[in-house]
Phi, psi and omega in degrees: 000304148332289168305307182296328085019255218306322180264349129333277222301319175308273182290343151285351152282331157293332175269336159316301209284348202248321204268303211254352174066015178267164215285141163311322176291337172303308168316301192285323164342288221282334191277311188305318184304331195284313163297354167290309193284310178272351172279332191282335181263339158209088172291337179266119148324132149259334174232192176249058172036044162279349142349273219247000000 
């Protein structure tokens, strides 16, 4: 259920990079805030990541 989520989230970040033509670095930015956003907000493990 994950891996399919993770390699979407993958290709529509390549394609933001193709459509709008802004640095691939932009892309990794806006993706680390977004990972920034969700640790900072549930920072304490609730379980043992059997999700994923």
């Amino acid at each position: 259920m994950i891996l399919p989520a993770y390699t979407e989230i993958a290709k529509q970040s390549v394609a933001y990079v193709n459509k709008f033509g802004c640095p691939p670095e932009y892309v990794a930015d806006m993706l680390r805030d977004i990972a920034d956003a969700l640790t900072s907000v549930h920072s304490k493990s609730e379980g043992d990541c059997s999700c994923c």
